[in-house]
C-alpha positions as CSV (number, residue, x, y, z in Angstrom):
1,X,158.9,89.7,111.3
2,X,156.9,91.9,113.2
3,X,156.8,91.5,117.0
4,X,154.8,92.7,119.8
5,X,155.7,93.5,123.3
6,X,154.2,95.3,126.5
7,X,154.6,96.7,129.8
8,X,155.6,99.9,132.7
9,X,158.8,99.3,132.4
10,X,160.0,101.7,135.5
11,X,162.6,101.3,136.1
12,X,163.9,99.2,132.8
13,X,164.8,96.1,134.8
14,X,166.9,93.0,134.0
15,X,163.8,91.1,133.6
16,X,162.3,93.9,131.0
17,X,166.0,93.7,129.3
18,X,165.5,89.6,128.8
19,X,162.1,90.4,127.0
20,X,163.2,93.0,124.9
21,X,166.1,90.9,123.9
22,X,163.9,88.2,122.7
23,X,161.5,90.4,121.4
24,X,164.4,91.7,118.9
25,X,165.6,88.4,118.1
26,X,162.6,87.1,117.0
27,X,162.1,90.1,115.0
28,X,165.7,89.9,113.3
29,X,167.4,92.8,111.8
30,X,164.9,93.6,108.8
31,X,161.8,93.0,111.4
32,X,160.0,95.8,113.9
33,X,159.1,95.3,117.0
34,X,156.4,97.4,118.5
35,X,156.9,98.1,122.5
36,X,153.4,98.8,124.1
37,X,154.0,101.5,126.9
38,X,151.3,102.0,129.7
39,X,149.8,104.8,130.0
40,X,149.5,107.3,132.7
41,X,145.7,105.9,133.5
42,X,146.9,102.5,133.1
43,X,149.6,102.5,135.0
44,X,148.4,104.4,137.6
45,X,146.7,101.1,138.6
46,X,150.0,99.8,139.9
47,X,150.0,99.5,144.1
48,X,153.1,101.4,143.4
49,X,154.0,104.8,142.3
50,X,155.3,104.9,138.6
51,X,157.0,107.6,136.5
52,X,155.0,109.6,134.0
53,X,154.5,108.3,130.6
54,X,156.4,110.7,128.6
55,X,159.7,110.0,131.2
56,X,159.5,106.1,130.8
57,X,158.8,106.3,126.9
58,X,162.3,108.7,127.4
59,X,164.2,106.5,129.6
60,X,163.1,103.1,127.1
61,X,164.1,105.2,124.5
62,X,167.4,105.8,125.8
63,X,167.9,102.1,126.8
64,X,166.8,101.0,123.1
65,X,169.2,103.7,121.7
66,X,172.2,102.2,123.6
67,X,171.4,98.6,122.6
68,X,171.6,99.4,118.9
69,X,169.3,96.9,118.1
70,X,169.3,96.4,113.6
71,X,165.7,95.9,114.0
72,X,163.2,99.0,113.5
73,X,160.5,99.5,116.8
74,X,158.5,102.2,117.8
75,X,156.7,103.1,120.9
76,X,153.2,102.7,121.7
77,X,150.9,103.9,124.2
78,X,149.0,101.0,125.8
79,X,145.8,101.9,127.4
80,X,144.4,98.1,128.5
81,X,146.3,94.9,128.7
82,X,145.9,94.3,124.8
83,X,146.2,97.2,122.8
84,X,146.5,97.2,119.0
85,X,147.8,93.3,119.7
86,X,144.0,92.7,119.4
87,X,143.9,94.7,115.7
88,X,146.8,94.6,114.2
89,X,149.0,92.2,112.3
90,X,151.8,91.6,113.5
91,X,153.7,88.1,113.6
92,X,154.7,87.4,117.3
93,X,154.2,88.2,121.0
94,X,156.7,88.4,123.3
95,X,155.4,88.0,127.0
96,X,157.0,86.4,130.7
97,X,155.8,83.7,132.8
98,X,153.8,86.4,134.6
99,X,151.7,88.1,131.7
100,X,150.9,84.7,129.4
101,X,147.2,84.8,130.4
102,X,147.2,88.2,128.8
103,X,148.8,86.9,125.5
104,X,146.2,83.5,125.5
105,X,143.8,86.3,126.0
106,X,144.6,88.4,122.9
107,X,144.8,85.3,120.5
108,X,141.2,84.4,122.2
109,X,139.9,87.8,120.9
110,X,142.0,87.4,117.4
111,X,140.0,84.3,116.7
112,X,136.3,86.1,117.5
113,X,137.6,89.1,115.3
114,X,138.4,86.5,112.5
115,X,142.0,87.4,112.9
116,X,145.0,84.6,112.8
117,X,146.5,83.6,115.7
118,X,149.9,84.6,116.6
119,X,152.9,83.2,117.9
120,X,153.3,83.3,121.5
121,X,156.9,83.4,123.2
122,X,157.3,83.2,126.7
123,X,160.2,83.8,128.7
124,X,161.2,82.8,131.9
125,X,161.2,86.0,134.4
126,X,164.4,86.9,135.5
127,X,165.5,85.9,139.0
128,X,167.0,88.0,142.1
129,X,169.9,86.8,143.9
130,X,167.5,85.6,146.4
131,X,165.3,83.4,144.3
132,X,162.5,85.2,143.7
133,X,161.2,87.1,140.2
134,X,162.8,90.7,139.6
135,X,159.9,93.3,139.6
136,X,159.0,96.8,139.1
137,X,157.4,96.5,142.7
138,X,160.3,95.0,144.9
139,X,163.0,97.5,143.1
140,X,160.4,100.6,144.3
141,X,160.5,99.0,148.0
142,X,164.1,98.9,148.2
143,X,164.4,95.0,147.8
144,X,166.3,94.9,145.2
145,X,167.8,97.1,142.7
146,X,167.4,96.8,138.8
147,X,169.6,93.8,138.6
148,X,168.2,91.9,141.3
149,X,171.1,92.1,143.6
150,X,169.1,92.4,147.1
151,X,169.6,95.7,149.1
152,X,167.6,94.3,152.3
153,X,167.1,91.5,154.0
């Protein structure tokens, strides 16, 4: 199975861990799953500062290593919120709570390209110790670190 996923990820957060979990599962060990990495001009978007491309592509890279997932996956750059999900085939799309308007979006754009549909999994984000959603955004303010435990009140 081939499976699609997306994002910054700066830092690689607990939350990003969850997807990328799922994202592999789905896949199984024969599948690929293809990680859509924002670029420099996309990312640069963020109210937040964020890493250079070719450092997070590194540090996913070095996170992916470790994990020693079976499954085959590659890096892409991403310059929009759909990518080559809009083109390509692929089977599934992994996405949170937070980006399924995006994913409804792309299968929207399938269908008026005369593509199939795909498969849609959502997760639930990943949640601090103090109830709310781990993000890129709170772990650059000092909130909370990658993990979610909180740093300040």
């Amino acid at each position: 199975m081939k499976v699609m996923v997306g994002g910054t990820f700066d830092p690689v957060h607990d939350g990003h861990k969850k997807l990328l979990e799922r994202a592999f599962a789905l896949a199984g060990p024969s599948g690929e799953v293809v990680i859509g990495l924002t670029t420099d001009s996309f990312a640069g978007k963020k109210a937040h500062p964020v890493r250079t491309f070719e450092e997070r592509r590194r540090n996913l890279s070095a996170y992916l290593d470790a994990c020693r997932y079976a499954a085959q996956w590659t890096i892409a750059p991403l310059d929009d919120p759909f990518g080559p999900a809009i083109t390509e085939d692929f089977d599934a799309l992994v996405v949170s709570e937070e980006t399924i308007a995006g994913a409804l979006e792309i299968n929207r754009r399938r269908k008026g390209q005369g593509k199939r549909k795909v498969d849609i999994h959502q997760i639930a984000c990943v949640l601090a110790d103090d109830g709310k959603w781990i993000s890129s955004t709170r772990i650059i303010r000092g909130e909370i670190d990658d993990h979610g435990r909180v740093i300040r009140a």
